[in-house]
C-alpha positions as CSV (number, residue, x, y, z in Angstrom):
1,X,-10.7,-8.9,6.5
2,X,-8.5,-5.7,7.1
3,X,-9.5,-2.9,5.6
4,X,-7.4,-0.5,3.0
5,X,-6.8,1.7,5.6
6,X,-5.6,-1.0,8.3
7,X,-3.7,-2.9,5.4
8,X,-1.6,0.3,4.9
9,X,-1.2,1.0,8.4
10,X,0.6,-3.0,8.6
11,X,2.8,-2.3,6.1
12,X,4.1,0.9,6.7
13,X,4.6,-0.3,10.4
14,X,6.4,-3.1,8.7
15,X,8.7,-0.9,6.5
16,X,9.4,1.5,9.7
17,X,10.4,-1.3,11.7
18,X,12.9,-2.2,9.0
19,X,14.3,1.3,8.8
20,X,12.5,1.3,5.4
21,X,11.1,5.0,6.7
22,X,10.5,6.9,2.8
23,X,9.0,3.6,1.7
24,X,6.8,3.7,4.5
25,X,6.3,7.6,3.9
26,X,5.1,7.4,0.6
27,X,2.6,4.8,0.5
28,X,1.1,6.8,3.7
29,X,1.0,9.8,1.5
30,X,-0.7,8.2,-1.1
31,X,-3.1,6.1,1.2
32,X,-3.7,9.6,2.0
33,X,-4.5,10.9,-1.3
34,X,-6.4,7.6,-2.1
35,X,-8.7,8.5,0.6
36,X,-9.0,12.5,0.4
37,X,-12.5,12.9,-0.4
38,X,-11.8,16.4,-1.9
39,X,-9.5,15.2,-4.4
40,X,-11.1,14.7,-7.7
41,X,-11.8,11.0,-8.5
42,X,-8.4,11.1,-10.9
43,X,-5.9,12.2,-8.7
44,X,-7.7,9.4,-6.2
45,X,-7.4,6.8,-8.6
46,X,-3.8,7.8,-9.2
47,X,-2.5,7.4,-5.8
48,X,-4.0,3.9,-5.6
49,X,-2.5,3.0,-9.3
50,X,0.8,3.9,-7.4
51,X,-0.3,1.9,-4.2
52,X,-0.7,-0.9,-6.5
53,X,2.5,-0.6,-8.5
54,X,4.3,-0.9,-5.0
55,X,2.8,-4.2,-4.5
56,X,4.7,-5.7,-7.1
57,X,7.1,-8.3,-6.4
58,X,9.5,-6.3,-8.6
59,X,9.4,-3.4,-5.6
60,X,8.6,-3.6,-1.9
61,X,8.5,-7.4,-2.7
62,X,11.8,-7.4,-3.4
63,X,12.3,-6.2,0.3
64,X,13.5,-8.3,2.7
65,X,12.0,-7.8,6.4
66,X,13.6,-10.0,9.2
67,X,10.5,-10.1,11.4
68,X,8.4,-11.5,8.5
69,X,8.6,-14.6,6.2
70,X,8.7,-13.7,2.7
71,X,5.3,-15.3,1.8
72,X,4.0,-13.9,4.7
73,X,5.3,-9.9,2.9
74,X,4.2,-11.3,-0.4
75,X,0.7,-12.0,0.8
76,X,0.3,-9.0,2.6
77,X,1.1,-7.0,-0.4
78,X,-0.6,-9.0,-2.9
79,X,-4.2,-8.1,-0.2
80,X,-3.3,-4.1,-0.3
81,X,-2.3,-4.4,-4.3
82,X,-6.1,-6.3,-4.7
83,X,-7.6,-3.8,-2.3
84,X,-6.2,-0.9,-4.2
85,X,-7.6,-2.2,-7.5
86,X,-11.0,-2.7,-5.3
87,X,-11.2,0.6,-3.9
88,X,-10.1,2.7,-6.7
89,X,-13.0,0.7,-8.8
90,X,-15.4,2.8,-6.3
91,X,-13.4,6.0,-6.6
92,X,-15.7,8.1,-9.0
């Protein structure tokens, strides 16, 4: 099993090769937040709430990569949206 960090990595990498560049930027940058452990556990827990918000079929599922099938995307987002609730479950 990936981990959070590795799932975000994937679909970043997927985005860029898309062109999809500030979609890939922003769930870096709060990947990055998610994982700053000098951020108090709120802002933390924010930046996976927003991880797991883009993980909806209603936003990057609604993307269409050419280099993936679309059940192949959905189930890659639906693993980061779970691992996003998962992780920000242990953010204190």
């Amino acid at each position: 099993m990936p981990t959070f960090s590795e799932l975000i990595a994937n679909i970043a990498s997927d985005l860029r090769q898309a062109g999809l560049i500030k979609d890939a930027d922003d769930l870096q940058r709060f990947a990055d937040l998610a994982l700053n452990q000098n951020l108090l556990g709120k802002a933390r827990k924010d930046a996976l709430k927003k991880i797991e918000i883009r993980c909806h079929v209603k936003w990057l599922g609604d993307i269409y990569l050419p280099h993936l099938s679309q059940k192949d995307w959905w189930g890659r987002l639906e693993k980061l949206g779970r691992a996003a609730k998962n992780h920000a479950q242990s953010v204190g």
